[in-house]
C-alpha positions as CSV (number, residue, x, y, z in Angstrom):
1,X,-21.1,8.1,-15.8
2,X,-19.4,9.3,-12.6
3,X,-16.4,11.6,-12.1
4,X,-14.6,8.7,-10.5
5,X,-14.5,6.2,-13.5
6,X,-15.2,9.1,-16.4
7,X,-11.4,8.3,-18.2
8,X,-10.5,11.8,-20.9
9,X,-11.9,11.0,-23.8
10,X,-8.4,12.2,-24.8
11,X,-7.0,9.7,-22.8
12,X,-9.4,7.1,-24.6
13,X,-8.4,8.5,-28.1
14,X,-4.9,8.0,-27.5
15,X,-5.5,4.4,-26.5
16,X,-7.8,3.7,-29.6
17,X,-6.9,-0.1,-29.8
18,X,-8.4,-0.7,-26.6
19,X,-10.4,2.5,-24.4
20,X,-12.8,-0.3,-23.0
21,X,-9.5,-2.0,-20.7
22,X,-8.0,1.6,-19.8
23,X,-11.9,2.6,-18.9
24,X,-12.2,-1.0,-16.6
25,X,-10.7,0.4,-13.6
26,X,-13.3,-1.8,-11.7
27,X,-13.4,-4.7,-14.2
28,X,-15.9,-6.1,-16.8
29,X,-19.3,-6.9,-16.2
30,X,-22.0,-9.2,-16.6
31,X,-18.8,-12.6,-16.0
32,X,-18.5,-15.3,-13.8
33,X,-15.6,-14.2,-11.1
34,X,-14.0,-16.4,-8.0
35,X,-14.4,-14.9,-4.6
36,X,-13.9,-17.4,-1.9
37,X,-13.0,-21.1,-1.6
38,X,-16.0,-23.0,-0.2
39,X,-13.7,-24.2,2.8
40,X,-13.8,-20.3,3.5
41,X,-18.0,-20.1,4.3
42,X,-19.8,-22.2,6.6
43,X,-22.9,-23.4,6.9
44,X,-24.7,-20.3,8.5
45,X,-21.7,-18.4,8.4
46,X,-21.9,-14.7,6.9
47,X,-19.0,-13.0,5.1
48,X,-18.5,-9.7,3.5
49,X,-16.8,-10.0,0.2
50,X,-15.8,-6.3,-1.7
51,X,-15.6,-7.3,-5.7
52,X,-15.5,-4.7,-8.3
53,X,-16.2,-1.9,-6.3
54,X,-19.6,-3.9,-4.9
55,X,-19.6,-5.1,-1.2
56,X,-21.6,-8.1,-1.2
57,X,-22.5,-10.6,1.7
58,X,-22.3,-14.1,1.5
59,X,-23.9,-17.2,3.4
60,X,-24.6,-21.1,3.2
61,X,-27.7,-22.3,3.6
62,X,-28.4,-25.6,3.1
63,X,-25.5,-26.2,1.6
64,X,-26.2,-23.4,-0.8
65,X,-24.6,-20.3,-1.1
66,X,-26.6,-17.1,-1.5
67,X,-25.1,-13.3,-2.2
68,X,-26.3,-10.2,-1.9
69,X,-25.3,-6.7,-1.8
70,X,-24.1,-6.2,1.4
71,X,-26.3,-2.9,2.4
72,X,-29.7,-2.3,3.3
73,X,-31.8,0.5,1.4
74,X,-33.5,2.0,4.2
75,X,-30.6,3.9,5.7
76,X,-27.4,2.3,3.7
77,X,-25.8,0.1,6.6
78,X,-23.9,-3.1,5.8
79,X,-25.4,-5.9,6.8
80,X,-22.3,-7.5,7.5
81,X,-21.4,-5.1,10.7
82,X,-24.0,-8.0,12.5
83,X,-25.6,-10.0,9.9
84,X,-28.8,-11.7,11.7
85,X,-30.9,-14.0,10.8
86,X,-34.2,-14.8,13.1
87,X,-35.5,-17.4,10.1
88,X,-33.5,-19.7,8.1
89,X,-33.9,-18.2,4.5
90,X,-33.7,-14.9,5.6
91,X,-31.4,-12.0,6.4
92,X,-32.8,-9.1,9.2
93,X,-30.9,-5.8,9.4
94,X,-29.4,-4.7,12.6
95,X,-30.7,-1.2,12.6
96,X,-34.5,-0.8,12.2
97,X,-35.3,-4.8,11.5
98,X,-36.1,-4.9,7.9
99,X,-35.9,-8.4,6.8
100,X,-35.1,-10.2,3.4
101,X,-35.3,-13.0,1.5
102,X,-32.2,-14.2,0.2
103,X,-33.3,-16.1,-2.3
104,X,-34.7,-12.9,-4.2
105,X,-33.7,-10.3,-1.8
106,X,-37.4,-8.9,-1.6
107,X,-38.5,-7.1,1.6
108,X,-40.9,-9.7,3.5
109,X,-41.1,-8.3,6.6
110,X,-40.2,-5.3,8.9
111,X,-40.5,-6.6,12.2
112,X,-40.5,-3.3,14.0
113,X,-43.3,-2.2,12.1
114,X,-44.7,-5.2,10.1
115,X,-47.9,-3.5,8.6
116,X,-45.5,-1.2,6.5
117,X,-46.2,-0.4,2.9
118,X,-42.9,-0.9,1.8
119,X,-43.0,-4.7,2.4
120,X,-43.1,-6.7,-0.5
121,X,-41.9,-3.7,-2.7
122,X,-38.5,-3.1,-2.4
123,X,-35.7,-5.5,-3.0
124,X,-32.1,-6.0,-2.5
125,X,-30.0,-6.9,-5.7
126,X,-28.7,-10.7,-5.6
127,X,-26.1,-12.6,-7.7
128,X,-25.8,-15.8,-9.2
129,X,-23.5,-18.5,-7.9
130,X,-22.1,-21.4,-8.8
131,X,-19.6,-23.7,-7.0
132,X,-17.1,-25.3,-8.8
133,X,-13.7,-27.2,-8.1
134,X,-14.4,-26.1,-5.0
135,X,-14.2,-22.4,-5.6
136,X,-17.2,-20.0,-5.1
137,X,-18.0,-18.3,-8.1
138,X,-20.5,-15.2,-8.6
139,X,-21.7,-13.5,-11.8
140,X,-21.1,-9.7,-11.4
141,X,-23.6,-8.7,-13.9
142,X,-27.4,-7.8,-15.0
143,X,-27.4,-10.2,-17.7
144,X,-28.8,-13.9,-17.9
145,X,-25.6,-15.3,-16.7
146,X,-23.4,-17.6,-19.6
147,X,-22.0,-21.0,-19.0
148,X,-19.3,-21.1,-16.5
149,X,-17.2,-22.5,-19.2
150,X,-17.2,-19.0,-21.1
151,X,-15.6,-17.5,-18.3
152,X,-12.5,-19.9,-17.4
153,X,-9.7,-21.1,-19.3
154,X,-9.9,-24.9,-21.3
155,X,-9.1,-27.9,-18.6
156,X,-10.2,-26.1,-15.4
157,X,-13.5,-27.7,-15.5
158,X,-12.1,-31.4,-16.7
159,X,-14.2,-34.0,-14.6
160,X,-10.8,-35.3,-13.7
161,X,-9.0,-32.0,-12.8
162,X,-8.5,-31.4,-9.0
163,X,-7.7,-28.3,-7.9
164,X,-6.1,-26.7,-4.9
165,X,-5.5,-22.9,-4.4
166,X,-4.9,-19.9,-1.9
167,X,-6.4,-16.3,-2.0
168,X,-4.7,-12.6,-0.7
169,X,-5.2,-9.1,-1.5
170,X,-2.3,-7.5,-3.7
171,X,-2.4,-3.5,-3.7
172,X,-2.6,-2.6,-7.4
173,X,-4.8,-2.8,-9.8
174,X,-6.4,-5.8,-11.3
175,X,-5.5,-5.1,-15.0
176,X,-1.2,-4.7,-13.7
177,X,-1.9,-8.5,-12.0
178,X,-3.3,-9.7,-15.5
179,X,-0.5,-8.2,-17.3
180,X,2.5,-9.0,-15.0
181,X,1.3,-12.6,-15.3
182,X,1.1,-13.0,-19.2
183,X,4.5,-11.1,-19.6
184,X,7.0,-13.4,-21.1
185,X,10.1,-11.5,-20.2
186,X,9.1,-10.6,-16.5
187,X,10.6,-14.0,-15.7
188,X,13.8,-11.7,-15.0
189,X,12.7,-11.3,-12.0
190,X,12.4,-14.5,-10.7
191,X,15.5,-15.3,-11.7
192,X,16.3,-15.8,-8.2
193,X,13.5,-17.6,-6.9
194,X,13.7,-20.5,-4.4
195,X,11.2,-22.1,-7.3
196,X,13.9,-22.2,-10.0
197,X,16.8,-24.5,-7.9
198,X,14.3,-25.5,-5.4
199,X,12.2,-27.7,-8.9
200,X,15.2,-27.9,-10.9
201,X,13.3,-25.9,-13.7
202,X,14.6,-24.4,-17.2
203,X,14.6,-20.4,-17.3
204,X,16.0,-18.1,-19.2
205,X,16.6,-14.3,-18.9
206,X,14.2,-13.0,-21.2
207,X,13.5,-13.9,-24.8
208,X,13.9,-12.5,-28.5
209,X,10.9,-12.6,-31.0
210,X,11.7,-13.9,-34.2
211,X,8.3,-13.5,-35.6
212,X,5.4,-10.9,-35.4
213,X,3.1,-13.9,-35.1
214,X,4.1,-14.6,-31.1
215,X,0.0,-14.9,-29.9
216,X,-2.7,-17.0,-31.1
217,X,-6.4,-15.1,-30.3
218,X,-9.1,-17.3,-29.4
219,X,-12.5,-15.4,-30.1
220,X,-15.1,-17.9,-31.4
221,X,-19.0,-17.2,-31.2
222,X,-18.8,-19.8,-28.4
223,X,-16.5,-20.6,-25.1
224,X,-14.0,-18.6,-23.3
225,X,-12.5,-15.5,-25.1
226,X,-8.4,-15.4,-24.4
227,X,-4.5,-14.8,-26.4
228,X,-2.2,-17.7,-26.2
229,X,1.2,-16.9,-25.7
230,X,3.6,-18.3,-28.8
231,X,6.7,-16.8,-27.8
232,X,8.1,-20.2,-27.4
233,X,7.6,-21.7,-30.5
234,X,8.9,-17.5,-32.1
235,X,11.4,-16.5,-30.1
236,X,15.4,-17.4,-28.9
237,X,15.5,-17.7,-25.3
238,X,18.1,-15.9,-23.6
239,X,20.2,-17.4,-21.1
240,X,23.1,-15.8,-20.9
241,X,22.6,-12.1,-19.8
242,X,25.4,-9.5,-21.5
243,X,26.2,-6.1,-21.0
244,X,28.6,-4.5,-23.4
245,X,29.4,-7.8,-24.4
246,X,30.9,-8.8,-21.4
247,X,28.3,-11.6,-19.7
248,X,26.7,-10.7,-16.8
249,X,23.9,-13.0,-15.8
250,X,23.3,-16.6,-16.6
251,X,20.2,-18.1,-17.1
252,X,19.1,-21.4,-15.5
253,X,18.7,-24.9,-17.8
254,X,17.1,-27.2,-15.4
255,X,15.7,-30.9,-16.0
256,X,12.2,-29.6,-15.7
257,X,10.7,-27.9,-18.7
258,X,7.8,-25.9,-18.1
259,X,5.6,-22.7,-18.6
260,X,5.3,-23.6,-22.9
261,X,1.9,-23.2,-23.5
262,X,0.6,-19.8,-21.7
263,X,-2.9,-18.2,-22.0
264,X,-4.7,-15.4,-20.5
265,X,-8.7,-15.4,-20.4
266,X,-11.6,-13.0,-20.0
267,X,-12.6,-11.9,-17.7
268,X,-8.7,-12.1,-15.9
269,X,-7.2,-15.0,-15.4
270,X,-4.2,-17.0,-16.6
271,X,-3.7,-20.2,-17.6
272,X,0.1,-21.4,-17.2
273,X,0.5,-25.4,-18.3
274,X,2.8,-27.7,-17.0
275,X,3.7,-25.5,-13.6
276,X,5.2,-25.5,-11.7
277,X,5.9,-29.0,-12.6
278,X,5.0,-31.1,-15.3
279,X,2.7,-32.6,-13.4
280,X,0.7,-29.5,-12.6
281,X,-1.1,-26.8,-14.6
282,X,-1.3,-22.8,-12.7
283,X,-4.7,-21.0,-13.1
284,X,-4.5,-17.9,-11.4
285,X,-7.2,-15.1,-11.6
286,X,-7.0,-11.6,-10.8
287,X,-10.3,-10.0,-9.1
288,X,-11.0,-6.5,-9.2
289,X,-11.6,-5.1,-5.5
290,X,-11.6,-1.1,-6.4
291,X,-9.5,1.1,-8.2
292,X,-6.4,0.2,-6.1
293,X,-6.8,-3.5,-5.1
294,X,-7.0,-7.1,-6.5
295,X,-7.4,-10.6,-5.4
296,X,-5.1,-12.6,-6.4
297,X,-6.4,-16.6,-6.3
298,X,-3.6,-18.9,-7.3
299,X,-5.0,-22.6,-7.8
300,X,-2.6,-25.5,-8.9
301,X,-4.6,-28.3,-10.8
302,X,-3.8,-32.0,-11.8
303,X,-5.7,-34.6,-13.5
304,X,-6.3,-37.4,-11.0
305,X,-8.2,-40.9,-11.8
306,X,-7.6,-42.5,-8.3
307,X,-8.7,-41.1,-5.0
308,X,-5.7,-42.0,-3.4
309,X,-3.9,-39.7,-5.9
310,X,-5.9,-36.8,-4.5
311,X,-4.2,-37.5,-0.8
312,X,-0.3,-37.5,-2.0
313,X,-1.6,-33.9,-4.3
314,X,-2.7,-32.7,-1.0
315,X,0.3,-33.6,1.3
316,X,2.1,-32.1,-1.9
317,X,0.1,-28.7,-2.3
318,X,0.3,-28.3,1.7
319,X,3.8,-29.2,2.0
320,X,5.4,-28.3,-1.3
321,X,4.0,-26.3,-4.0
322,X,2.8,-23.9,-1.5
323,X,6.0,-22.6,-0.2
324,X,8.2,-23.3,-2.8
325,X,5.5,-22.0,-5.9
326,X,3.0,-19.7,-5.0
327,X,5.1,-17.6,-2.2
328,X,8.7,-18.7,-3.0
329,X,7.7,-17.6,-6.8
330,X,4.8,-15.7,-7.3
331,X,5.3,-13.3,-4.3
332,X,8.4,-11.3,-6.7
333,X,4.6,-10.7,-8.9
334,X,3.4,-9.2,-5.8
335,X,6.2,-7.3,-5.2
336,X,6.6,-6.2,-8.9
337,X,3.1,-5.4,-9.5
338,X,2.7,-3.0,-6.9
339,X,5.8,-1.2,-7.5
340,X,3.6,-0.7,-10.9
341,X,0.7,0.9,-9.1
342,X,2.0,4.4,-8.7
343,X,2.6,4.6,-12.4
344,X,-0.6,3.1,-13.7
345,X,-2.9,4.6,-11.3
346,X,-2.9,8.0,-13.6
347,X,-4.7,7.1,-16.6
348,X,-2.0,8.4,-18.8
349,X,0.3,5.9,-18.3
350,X,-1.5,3.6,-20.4
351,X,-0.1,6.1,-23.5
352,X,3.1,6.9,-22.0
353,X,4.4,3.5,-21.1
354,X,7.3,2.5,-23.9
355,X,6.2,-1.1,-24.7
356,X,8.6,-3.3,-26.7
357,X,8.6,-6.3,-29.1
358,X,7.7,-8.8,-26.9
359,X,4.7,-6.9,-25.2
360,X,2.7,-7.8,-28.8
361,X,0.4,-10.4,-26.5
362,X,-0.1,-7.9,-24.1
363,X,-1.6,-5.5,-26.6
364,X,-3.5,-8.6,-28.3
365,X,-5.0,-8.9,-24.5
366,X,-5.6,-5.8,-24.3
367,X,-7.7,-5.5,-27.5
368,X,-9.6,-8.7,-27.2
369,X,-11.0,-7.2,-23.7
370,X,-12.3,-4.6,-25.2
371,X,-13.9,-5.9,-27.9
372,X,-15.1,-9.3,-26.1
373,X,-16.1,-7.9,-22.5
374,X,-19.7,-8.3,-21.8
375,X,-20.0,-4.6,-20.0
376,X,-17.5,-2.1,-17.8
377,X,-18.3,-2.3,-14.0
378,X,-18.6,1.4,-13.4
379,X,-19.7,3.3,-10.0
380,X,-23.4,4.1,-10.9
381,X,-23.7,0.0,-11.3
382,X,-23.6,0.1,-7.2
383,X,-26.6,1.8,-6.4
């Protein structure tokens, strides 16, 4: 393993309920993972896309999207600083010409010297894809790849389910984006958000278990592996903030109630339905770049049976949600989660952080991940 991943083993024993997550600085391997939203690649457009550590480059051909790693074994330059392509099908490098097929990245021709022995001998790795709810998905792994179903949470693939979404790079770790999104009493922090006033929805200060039993782990033989937040069936909401007993901070108790059924998913992502509307359900994944940096993807969803409900979700997404959701909300989780950076970036914060009741679920998460990952993405996976 290299120096760069290799956690303390004593690190690792004092995280025994789940070394796997605090060793997945770069993520799991061998699942399905979003990069970009088809509107985002072109037919015979090439894009460089960094994803657990891996640079890959993408294209359309056809209609189809291909990926491969994004450097050429000869002398290790990215393709991507001037992809060229002299046959449709195929991918040339810049520097000394050798040419590949993207379909199984083999080496089919060198044109500068086309009788070489290397041809037809050495190969760049590819990746699976698969385009879905119009989101490009690639399979980070070795593996024969699962259905996408294993790897994103129940409802995002419903044949009715229409989903619109944005994508930016947040500077912290992916496992602080999962985390800050399936923490139930983080929603102190929105408590001023334009979101709360601006949808008229219900939200408290922060909430008191009343039962161990505040997560429900789904782990079957089959189908996506997650925790399901309970806290609102166990816990008292808390609306009215105190101090010494003198009150402080009120809470909000809009007409809207939402965010009651809350689920986080290997291989990252959350699943938050209704919101931010009853009308709407949130999944949100968050992609391992490297050690330091994530993308986050926040798609809004609704079931649609008419076209002509698809226009008013887009005027609504474009006009609306946008704004007033995922920047006028989720942008304090941006904030919040790289303000966490500096602290989990040493690997003993994982033992030193001072967790209370209601972080149970985030410890269930924790533990299912290790035990239900299908590999840890580590640096000798890159070359």
């Amino acid at each position: 393993m290299s120096e760069r991943t290799l956690v303390d083993p004593e690190i690792l024993e004092k995280c025994s309920l789940y070394p796997d997550y605090v060793e997945a600085k770069l993520g799991f391997r061998n699942h399905w993972y979003p990069s970009l939203f088809s509107h985002e690649l072109e037919e015979g457009e090439f894009k460089a896309h960094e994803i657990l550590g891996d640079r890959l480059l993408l294209t359309r051909v056809d209609g189809k999207v291909y990926a491969v790693r994004d450097r050429c074994p000869h002398r290790g330059v990215p393709f991507s600083r001037r992809p060229e392509c002299f046959k449709k099908g195929t991918l040339t490098c810049w520097y000394h010409a050798f040419t590949f097929k993207l379909s199984t990245g083999m080496l089919c021709d060198i044109i500068t010297n086309p009788k070489s022995n290397l041809i037809g001998k050495v190969q760049i790795p590819t990746y699976k894809v698969e385009e879905a709810k119009g989101i490009i998905f690639i399979f980070m792994g070795d593996i024969d790849p699962p259905d996408l179903a294993d790897d994103v949470p129940p409802g995002f693939l419903d044949e009715n389910m229409v989903i619109r979404g944005v994508r930016q790079e947040v500077g912290s770790n992916w496992r602080i984006g999962c985390e800050n999104g399936f923490d139930s009493t983080h929603v102190f922090i929105h408590k001023d958000s334009i979101l709360v006033e601006g949808n008229d929805i219900t939200l408290p200060l922060g909430f008191v278990p009343t039962s161990r039993d505040t997560f429900k782990v789904v782990d079957g033989p089959t189908g996506p592996k997650g925790v399901y937040d309970l806290l609102a069936e166990h816990c008292i909401p808390i609306f009215e903030g105190k101090i010494e007993g003198e009150t402080v901070l009120q809470g909000h108790m809009g007409s809207n109630r939402v965010a009651y059924d809350i689920s986080i998913w290997l291989p990252g992502v959350l699943r938050v339905d209704p919101w931010p509307d009853p009308s709407l359900t949130q999944f949100e994944w968050y992609v391992p770049i490297d050690e330091s940096r994530h993308f986050y993807i926040q798609t809004l969803g609704r079931s649609i049976n008419v076209p002509e409900d698809e226009a008013i979700f887009d005027e609504e997404f474009e006009n609306k949600w946008k704004d007033l959701a995922l920047a006028g909300f989720n942008d304090d989780d941006i904030w919040a989660r790289e303000a966490q950076q500096e602290f989990y970036k040493h690997d003993e914060a994982w033992y030193k952080e001072q967790l209370f009741e209601p972080d149970r679920n985030i410890s269930k998460w924790r533990q299912l991940a290790s035990r239900h990952h299908r590999g840890i993405q580590r640096y000798e996976n890159l070359f």
